[in-house]
MIDO-921880 format. One record per atom (N, C-alpha, C): x, y, z; residue in one letter. Coordinates in steps of 0.05 Angstrom, whole numbers, padded with zeros to 5 digits, always signed. Layout:
MIDO-921880
XYZA
...
end
This chain:
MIDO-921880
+00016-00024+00000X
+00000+00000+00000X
+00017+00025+00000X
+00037+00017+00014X
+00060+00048+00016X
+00069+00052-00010X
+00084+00075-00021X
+00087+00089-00047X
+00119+00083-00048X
+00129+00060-00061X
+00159+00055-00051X
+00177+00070-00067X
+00196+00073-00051X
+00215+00090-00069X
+00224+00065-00096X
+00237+00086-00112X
+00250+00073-00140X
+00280+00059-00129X
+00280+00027-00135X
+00314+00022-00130X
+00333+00036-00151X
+00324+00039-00165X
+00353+00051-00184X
+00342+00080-00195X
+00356+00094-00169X
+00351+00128-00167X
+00361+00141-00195X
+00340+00152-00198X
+00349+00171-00219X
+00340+00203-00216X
+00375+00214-00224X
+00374+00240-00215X
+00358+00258-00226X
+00333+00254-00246X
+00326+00269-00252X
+00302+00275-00230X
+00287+00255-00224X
+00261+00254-00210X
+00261+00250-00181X
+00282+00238-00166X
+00294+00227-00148X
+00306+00243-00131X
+00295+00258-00112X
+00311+00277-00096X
+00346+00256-00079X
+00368+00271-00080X
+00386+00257-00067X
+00381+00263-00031X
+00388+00238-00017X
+00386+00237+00013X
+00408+00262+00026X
+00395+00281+00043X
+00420+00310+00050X
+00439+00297+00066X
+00440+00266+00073X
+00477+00259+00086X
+00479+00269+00114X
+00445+00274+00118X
+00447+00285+00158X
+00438+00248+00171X
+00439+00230+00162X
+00441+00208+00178X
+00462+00193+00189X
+00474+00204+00201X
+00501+00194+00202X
+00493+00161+00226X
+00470+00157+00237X
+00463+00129+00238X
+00468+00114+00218X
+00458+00122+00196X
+00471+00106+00173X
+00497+00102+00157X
+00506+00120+00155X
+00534+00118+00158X
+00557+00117+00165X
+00546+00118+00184X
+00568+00116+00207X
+00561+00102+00241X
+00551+00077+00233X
+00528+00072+00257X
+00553+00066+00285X
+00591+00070+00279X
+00589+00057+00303X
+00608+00084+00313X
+00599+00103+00308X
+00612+00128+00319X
+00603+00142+00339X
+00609+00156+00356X
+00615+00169+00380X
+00582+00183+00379X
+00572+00196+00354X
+00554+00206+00360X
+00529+00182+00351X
+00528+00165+00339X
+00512+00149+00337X
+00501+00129+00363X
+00527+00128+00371X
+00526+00114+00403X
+00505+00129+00420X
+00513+00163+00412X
+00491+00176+00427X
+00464+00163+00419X
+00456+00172+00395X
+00428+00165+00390X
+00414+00143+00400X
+00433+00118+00399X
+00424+00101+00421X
+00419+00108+00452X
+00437+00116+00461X
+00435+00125+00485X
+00400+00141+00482X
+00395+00163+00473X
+00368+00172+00482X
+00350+00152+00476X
+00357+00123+00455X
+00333+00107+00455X
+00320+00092+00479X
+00348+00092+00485X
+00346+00076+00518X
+00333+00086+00543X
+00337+00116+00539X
+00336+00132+00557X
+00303+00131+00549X
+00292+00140+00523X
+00260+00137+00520X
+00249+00122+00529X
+00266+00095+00519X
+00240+00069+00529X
+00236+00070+00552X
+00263+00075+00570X
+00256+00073+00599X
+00239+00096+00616X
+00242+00111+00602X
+00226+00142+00614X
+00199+00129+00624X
+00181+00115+00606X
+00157+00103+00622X
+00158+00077+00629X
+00166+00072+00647X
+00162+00038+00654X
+00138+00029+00652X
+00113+00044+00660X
+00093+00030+00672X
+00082+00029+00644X
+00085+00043+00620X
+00077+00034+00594X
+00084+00051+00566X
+00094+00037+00537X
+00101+00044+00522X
+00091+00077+00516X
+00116+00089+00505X
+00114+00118+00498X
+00107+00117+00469X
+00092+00106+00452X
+00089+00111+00418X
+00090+00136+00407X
+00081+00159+00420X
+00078+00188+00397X
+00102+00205+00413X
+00126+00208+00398X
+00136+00231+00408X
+00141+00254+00394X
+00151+00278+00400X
+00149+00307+00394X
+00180+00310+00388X
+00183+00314+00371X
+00215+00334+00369X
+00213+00359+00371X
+00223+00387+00379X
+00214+00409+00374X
+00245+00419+00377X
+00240+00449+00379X
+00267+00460+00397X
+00257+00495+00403X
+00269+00507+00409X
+00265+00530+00426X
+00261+00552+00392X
+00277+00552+00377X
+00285+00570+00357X
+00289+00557+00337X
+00290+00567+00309X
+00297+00555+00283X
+00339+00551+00284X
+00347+00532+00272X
+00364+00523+00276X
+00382+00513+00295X
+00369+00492+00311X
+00385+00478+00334X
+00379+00454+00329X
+00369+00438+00304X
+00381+00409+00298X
+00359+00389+00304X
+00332+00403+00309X
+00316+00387+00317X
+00305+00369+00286X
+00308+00372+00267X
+00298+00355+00247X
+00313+00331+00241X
+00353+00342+00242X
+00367+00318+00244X
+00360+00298+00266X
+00364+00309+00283X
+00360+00299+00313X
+00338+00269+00314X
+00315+00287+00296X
+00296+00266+00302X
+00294+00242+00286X
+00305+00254+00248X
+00316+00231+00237X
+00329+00208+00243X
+00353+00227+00255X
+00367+00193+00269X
+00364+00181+00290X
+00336+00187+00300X
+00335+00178+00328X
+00307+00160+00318X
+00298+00168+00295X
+00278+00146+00281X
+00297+00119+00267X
+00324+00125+00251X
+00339+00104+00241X
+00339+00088+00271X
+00347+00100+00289X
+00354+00081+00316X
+00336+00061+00322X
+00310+00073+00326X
+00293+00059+00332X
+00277+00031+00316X
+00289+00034+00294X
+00282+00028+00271X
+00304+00000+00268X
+00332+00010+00274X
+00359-00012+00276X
+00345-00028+00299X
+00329-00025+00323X
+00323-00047+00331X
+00296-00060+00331X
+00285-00057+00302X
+00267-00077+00288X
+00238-00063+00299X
+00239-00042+00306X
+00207-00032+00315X
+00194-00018+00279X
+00175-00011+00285X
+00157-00006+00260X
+00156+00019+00268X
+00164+00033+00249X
+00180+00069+00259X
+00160+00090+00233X
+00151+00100+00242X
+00137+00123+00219X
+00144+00157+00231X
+00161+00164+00218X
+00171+00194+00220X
+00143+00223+00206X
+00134+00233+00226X
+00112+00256+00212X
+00136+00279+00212X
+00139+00292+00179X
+00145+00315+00180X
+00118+00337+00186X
+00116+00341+00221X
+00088+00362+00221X
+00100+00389+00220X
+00119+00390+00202X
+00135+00425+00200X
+00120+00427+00178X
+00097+00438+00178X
+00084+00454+00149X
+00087+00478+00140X
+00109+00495+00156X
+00113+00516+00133X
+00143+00514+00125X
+00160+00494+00146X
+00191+00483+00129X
+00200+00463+00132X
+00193+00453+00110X
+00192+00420+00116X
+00227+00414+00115X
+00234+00398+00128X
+00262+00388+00118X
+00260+00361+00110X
+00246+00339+00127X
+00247+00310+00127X
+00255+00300+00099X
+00230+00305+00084X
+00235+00289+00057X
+00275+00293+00052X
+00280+00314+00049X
+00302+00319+00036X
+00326+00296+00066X
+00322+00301+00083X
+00345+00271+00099X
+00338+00250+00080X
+00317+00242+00069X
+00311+00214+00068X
+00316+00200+00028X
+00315+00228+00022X
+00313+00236+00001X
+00287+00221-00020X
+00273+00237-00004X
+00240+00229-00028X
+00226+00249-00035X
+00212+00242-00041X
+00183+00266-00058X
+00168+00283-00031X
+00163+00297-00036X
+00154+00318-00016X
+00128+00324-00035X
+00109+00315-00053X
+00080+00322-00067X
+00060+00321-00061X
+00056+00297-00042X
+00038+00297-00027X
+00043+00285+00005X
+00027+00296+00024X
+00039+00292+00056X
+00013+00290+00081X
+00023+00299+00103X
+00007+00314+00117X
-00012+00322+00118X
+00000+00351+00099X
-00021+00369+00099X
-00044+00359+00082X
-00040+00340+00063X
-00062+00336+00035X
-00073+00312+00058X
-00071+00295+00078X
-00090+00285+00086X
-00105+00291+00106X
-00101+00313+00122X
-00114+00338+00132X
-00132+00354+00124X
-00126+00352+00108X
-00143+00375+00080X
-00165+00347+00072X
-00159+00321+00079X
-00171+00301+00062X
-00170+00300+00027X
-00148+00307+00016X
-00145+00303-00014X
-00138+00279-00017X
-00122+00261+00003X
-00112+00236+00000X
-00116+00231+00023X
-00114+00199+00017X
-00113+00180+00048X
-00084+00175+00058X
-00079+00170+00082X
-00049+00175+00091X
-00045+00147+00083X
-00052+00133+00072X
-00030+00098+00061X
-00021+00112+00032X
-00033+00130+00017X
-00023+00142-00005X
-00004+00164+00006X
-00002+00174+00023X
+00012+00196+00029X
+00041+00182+00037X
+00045+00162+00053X
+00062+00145+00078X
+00084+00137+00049X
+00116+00135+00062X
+00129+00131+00027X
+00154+00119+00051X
+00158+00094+00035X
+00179+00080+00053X
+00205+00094+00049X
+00229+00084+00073X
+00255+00092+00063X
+00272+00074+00060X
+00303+00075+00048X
+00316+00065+00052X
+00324+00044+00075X
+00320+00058+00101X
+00320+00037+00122X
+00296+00028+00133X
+00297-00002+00139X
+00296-00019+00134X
+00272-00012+00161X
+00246-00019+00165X
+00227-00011+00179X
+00219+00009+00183X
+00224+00034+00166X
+00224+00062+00179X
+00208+00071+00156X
+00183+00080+00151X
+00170+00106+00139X
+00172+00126+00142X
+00155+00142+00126X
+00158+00171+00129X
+00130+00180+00111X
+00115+00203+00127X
+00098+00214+00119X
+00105+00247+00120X
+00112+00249+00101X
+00118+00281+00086X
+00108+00310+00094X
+00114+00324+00096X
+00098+00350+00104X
+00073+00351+00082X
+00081+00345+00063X
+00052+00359+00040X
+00062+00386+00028X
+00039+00402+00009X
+00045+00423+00004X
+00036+00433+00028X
+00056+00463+00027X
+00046+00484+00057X
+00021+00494+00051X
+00010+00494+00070X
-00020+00507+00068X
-00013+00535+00079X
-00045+00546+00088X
-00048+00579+00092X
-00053+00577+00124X
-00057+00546+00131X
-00071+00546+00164X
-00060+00526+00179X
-00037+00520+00178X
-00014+00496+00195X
-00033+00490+00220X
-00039+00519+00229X
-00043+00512+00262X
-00067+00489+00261X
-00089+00510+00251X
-00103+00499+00243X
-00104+00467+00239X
-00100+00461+00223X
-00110+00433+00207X
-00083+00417+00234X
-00066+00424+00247X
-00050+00411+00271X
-00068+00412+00293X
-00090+00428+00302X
-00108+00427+00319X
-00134+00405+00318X
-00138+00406+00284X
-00162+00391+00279X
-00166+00358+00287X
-00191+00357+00296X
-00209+00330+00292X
-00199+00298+00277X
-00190+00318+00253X
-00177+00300+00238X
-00147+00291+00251X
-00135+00316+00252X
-00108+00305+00271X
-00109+00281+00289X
-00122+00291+00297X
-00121+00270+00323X
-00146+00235+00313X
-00155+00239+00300X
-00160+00214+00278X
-00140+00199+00271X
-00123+00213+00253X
-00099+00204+00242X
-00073+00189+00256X
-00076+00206+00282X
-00055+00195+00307X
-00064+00167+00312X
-00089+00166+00315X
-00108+00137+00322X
-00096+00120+00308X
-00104+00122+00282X
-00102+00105+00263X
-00069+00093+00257X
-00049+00116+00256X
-00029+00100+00258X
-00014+00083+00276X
-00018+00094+00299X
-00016+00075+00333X
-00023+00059+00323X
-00043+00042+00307X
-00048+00016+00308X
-00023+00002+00293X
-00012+00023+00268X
+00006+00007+00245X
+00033+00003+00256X
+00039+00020+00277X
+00067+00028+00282X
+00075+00029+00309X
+00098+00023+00319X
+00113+00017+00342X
+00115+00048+00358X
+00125+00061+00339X
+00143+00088+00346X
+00130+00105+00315X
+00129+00129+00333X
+00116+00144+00310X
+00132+00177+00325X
+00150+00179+00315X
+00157+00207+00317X
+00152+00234+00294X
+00144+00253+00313X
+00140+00276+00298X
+00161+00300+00296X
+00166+00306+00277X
+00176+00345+00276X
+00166+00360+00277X
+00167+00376+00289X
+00139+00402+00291X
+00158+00418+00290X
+00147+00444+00285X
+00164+00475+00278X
+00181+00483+00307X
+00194+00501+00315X
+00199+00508+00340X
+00183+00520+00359X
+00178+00528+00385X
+00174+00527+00399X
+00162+00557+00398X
+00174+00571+00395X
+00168+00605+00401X
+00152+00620+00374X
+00161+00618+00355X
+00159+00626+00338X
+00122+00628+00331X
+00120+00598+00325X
+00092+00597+00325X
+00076+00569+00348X
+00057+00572+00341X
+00039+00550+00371X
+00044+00531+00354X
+00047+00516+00330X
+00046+00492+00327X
+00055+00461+00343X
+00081+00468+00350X
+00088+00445+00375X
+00069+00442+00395X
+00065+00478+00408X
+00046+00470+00427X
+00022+00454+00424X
+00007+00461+00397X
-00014+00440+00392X
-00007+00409+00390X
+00017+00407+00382X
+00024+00382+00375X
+00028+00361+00402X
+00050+00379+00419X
+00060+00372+00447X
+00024+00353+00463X
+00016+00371+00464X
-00013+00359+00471X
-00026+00333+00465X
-00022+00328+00442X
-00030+00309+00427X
-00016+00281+00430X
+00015+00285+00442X
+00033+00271+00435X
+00037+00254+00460X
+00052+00228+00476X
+00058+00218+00496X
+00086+00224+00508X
+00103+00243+00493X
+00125+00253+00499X
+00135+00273+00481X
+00152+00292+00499X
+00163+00318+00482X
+00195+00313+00487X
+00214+00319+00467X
+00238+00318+00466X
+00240+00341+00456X
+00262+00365+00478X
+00262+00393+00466X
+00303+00400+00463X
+00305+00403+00439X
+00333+00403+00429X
+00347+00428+00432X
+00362+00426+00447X
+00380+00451+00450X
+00402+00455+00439X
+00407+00485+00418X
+00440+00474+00410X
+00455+00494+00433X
+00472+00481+00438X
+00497+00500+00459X
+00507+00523+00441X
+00510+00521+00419X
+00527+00541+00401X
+00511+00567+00399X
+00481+00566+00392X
+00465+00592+00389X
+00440+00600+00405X
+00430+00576+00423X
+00410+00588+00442X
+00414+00596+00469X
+00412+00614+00488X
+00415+00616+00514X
+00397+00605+00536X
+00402+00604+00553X
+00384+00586+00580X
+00354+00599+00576X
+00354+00627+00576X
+00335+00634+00585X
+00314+00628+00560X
+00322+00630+00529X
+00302+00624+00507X
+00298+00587+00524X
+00320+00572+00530X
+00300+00542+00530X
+00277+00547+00553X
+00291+00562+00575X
+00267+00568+00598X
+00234+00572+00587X
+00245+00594+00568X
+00207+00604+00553X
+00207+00579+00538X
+00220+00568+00516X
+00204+00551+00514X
+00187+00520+00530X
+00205+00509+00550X
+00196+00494+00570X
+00167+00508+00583X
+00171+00536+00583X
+00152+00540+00601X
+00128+00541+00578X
+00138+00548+00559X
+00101+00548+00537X
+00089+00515+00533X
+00115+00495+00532X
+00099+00461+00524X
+00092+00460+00550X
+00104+00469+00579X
+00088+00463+00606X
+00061+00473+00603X
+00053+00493+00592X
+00035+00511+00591X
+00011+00494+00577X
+00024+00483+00557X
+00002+00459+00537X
+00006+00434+00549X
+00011+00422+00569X
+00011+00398+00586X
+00029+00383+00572X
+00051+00400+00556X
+00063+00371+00548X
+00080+00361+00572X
+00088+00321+00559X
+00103+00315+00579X
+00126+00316+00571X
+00147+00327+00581X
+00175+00338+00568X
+00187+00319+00579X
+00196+00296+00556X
+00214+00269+00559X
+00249+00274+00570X
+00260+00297+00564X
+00277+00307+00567X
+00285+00327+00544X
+00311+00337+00552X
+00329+00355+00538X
+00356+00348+00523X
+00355+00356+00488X
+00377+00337+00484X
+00389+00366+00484X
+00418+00362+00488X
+00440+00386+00482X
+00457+00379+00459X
+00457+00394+00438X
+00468+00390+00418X
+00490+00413+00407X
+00509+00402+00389X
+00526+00418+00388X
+00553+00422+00406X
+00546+00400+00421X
+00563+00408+00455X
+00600+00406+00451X
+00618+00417+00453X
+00638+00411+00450X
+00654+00399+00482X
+00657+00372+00472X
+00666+00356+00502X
+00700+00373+00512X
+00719+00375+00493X
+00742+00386+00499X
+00756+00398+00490X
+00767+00427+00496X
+00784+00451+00476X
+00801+00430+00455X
+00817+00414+00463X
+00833+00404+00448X
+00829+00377+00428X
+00797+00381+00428X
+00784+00363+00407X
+00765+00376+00391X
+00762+00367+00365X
+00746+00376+00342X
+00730+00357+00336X
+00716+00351+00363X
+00687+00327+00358X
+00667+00349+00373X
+00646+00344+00361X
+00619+00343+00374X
+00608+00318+00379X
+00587+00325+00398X
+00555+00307+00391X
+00532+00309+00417X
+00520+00291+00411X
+00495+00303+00418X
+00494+00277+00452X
+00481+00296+00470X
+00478+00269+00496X
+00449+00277+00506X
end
């Protein structure tokens, strides 16, 4: 029923993958170890029962929350769960382009109800992991992220899928997360060390508290472990 990608990519029609999975290529490196690490850290966050919907967000535009969540869907995905990634960033989508697929129809077109989300849903390269697309941008993100239907759609895929992570826009800028955070069984809010300050993650913590999300933790990204090393990564 899913819309499979083409095995033998061709550059004309065929968007190329942007090379932010470094789970995949690099699965036994310093920062990939991380990404395990927060898988571990998720599952265990609820003992008393599975976390299925989580939230990526971050305080501001550019602190890594789209990579972040990509490879923390490959992770989950390397250990055999049934993984569906929502790009819910409807006015900048990035997802399609990590994964490198079509971005024509998404989200937004089964929100809108133009399509059904098994037409929308487009497998990836790795190996248990979907992806359902942003869509074209609409005129009312918040909107159609608030709607009836949203939360329909959440239903329906809980049944298909293990793990179902979302991207939502940042945190300040516009309410979208906050609508989303609500909806979701966990919030993961990404901080980069390099460009945000305490007090922007403060407001944002305090607006998903504000929408009852449950804030799974804080990833810090960007972090440089020691002057006399030229590694990053994420813990």
């Amino acid at each position: 029923m899913l819309r499979k990608r083409n095995k033998e990519r061709k550059k004309k029609n065929v968007p190329k993958a942007g090379g932010r999975l470094i789970t995949v290529s690099d699965g036994k490196s310093l920062i990939s170890e991380q990404f395990r690490t927060m898988r571990t850290n998720i599952t265990f966050a609820a003992p008393d029962h599975d976390v299925q919907t989580i939230l990526v967000t971050s305080s501001i535009p550019g602190e890594g929350k789209s990579t972040t969540a990509a490879n923390l869907g490959v992770v989950f995905a390397q250990e055999e769960k049934r993984v569906l990634m929502i790009d819910a960033d409807l006015r900048k989508p990035t997802l399609h382009y990590a994964f490198g697929i079509f971005n024509v129809i998404g989200l937004s077109s089964v929100l809108t109800r133009k399509n059904a989300f098994y037409d929308a849903i487009q497998e990836t390269t790795v190996a248990g992991l979907n992806l359902l697309p942003s869509g074209p941008i609409p005129p009312n993100p918040a909107e159609l992220l608030a709607s009836k239907t949203m939360d329909a759609l959440f239903e329906e895929l809980k049944k298909l899928y293990d793990i179902i992570i979302v991207d939502a826009p940042p945190v300040l800028p516009v309410t979208d997360a906050q609508i989303l955070s609500n909806k979701c069984e966990g919030t993961l809010l990404i901080a980069n060390a390099g460009i945000v300050t305490k007090e922007v993650v403060i407001k944002a913590k305090s607006a998903l508290v504000g929408s009852q999300a449950r804030i799974m933790g804080v990833v810090l990204n960007n972090y440089k472990i020691a002057k006399n090393r030229k590694r990053y990564y994420q813990y």
